[in-house]
PyMOL CGO cylinders between C-alpha atoms (Angstrom):
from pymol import cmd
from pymol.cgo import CYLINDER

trace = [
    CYLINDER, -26.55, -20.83, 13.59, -23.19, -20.02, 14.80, 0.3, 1, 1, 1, 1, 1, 1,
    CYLINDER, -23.19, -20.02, 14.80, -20.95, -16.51, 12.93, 0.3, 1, 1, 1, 1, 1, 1,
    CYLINDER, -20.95, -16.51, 12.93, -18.23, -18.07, 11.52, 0.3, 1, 1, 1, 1, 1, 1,
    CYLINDER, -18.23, -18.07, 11.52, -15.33, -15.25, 11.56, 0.3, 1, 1, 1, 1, 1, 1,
    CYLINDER, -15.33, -15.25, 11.56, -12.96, -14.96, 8.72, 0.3, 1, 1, 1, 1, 1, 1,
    CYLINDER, -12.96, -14.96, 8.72, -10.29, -12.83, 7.35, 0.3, 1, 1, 1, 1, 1, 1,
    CYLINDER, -10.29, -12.83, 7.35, -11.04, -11.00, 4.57, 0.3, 1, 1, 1, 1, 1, 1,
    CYLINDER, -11.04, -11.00, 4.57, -9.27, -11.75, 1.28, 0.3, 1, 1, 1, 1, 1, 1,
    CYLINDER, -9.27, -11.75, 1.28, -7.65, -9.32, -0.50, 0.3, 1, 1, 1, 1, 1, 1,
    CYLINDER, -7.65, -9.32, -0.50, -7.72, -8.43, -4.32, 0.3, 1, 1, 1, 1, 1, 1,
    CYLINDER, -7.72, -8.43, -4.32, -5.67, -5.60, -5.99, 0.3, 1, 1, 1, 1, 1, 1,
    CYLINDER, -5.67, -5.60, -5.99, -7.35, -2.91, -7.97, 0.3, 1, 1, 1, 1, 1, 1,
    CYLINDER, -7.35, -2.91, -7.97, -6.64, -1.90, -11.14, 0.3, 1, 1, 1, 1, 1, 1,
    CYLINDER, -6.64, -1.90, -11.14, -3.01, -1.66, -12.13, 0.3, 1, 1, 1, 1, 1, 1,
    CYLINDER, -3.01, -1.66, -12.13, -0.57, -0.62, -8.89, 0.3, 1, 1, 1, 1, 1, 1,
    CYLINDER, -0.57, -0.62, -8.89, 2.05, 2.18, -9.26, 0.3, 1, 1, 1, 1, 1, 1,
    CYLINDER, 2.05, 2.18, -9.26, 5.30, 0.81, -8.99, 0.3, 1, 1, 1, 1, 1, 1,
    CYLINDER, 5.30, 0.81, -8.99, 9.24, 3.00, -8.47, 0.3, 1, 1, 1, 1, 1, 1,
    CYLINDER, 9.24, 3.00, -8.47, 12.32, 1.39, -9.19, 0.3, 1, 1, 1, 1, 1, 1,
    CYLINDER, 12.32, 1.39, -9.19, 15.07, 2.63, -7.27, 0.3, 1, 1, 1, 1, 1, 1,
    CYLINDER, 15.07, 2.63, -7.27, 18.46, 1.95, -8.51, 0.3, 1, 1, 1, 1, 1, 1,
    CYLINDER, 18.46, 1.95, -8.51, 19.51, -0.65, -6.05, 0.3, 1, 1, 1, 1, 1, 1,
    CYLINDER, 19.51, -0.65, -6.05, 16.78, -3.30, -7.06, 0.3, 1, 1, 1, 1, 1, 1,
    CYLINDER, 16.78, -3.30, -7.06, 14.38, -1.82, -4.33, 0.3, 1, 1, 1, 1, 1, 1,
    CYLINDER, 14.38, -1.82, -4.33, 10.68, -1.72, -5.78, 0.3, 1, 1, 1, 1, 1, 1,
    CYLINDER, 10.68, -1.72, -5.78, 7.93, 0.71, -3.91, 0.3, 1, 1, 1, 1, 1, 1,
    CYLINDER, 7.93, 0.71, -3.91, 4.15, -0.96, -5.16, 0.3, 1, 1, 1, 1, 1, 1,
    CYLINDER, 4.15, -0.96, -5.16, 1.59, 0.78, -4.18, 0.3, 1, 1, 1, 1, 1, 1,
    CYLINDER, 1.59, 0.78, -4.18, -2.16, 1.12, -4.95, 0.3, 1, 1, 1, 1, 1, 1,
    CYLINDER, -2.16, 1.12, -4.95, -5.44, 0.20, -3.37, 0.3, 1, 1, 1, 1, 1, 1,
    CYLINDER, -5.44, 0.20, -3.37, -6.83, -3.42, -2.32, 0.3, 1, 1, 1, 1, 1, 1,
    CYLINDER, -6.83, -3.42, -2.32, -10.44, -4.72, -2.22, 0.3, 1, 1, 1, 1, 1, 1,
    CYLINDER, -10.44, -4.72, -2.22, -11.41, -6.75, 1.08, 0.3, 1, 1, 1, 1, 1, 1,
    CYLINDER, -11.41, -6.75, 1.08, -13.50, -9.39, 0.35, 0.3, 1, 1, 1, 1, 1, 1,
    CYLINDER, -13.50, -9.39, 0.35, -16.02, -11.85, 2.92, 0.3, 1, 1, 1, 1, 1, 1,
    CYLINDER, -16.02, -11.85, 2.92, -15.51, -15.82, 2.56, 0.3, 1, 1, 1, 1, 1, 1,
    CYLINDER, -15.51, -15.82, 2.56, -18.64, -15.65, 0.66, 0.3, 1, 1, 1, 1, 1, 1,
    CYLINDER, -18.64, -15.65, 0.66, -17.14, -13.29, -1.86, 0.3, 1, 1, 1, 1, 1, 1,
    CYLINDER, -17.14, -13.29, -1.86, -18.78, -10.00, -0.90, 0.3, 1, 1, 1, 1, 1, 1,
    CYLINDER, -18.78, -10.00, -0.90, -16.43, -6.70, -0.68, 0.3, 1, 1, 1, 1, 1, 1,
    CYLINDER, -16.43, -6.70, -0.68, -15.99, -5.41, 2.17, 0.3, 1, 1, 1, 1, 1, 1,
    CYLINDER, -15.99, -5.41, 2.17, -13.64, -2.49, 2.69, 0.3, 1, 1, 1, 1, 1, 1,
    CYLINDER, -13.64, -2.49, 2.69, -10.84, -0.76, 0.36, 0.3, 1, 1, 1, 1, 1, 1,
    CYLINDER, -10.84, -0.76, 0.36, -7.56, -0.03, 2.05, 0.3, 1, 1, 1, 1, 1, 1,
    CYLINDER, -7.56, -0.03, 2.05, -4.52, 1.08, 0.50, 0.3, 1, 1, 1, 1, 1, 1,
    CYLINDER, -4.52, 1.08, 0.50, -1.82, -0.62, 0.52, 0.3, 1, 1, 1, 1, 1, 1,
    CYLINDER, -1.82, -0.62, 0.52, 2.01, -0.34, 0.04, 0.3, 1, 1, 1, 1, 1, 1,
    CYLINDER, 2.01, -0.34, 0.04, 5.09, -2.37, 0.16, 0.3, 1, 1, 1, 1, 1, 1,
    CYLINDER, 5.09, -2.37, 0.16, 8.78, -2.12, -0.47, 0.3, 1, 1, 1, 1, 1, 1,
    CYLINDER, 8.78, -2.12, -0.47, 10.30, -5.47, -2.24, 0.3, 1, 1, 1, 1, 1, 1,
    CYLINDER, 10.30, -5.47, -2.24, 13.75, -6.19, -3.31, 0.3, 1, 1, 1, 1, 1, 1,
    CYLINDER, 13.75, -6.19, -3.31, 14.97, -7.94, -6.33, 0.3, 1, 1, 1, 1, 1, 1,
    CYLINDER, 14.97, -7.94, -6.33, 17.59, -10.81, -5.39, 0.3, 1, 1, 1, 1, 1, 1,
    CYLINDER, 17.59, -10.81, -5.39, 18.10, -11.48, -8.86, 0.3, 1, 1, 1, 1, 1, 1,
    CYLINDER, 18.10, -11.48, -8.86, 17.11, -14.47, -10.96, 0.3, 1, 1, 1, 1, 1, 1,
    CYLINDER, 17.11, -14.47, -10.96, 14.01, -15.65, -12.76, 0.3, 1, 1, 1, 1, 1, 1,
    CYLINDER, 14.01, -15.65, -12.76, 11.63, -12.33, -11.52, 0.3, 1, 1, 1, 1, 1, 1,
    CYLINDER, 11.63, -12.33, -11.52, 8.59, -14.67, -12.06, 0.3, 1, 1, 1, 1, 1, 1,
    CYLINDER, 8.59, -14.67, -12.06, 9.67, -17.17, -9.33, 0.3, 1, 1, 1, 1, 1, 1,
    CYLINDER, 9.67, -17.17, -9.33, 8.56, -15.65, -5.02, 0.3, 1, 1, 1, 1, 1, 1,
    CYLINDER, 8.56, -15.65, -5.02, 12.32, -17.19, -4.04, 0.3, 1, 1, 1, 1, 1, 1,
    CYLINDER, 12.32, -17.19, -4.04, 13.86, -14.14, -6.79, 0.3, 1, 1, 1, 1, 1, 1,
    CYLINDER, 13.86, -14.14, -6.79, 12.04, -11.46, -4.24, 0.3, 1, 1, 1, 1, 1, 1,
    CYLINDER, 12.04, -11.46, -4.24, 12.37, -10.46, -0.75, 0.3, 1, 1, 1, 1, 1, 1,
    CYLINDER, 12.37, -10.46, -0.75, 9.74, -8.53, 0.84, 0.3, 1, 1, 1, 1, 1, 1,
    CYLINDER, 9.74, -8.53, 0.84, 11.13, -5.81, 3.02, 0.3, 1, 1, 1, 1, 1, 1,
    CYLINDER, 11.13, -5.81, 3.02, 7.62, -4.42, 4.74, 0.3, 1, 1, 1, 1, 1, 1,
    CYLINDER, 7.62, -4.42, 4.74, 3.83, -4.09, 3.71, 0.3, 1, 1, 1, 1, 1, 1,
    CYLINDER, 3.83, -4.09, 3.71, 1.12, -2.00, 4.68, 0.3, 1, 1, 1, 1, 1, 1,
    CYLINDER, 1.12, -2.00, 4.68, -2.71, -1.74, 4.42, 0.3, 1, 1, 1, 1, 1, 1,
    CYLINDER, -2.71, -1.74, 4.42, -3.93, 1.33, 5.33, 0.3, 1, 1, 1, 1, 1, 1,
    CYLINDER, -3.93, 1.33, 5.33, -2.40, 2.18, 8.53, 0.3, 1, 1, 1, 1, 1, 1,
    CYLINDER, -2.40, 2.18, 8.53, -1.15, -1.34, 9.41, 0.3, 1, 1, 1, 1, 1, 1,
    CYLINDER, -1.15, -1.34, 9.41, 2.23, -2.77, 9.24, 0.3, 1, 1, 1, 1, 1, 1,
    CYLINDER, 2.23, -2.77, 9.24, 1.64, -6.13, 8.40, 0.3, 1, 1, 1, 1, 1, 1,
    CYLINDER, 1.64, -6.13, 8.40, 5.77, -6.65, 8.05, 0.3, 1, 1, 1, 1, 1, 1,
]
cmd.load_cgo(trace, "trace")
C-alpha cells in the first residue's frame, strides 16, 4: 500500500475576532483546525489575515481583497 500525502484542510474554530479599521481594512484572527483527507484533526494553528473591503455586495469574494494571511508562523500571502 502506497502513503498517499495530502494537505490538510482547514476549518475555523469557533467565532474569529475581527477589527475594523476606518479605511475598510479588516484584521480576522482566531485559531484553525487541520484536518487529514480522511477527516481526522490534525494540528491547531492560529491564524490571521488582513482583508480589505472594495465595496459592493460584502457576500460576493470579488467585493474583498486579501492583503496577507498567516497560520501560525507562516506567511501564506
Amino acid at each position: 500500500m502506497d502513503n498517499i500525502p495530502s494537505e490538510p484542510n482547514l476549518r475555523i474554530q469557533k467565532e474569529p475576532d475581527v477589527k475594523v479599521d476606518s479605511d475598510n481594512t479588516y484584521h480576522i484572527s482566531g485559531t484553525v483546525e487541520g484536518f487529514t483527507s480522511f477527516n481526522a484533526p490534525v494540528t491547531i494553528e492560529h491564524f490571521s489575515e488582513t482583508l480589505r473591503y472594495m465595496g459592493g455586495n460584502p457576500n460576493e469574494q470579488a467585493s474583498w481583497e486579501c492583503m496577507e494571511i498567516y497560520v501560525g508562523k507562516k506567511k501564506l500571502k
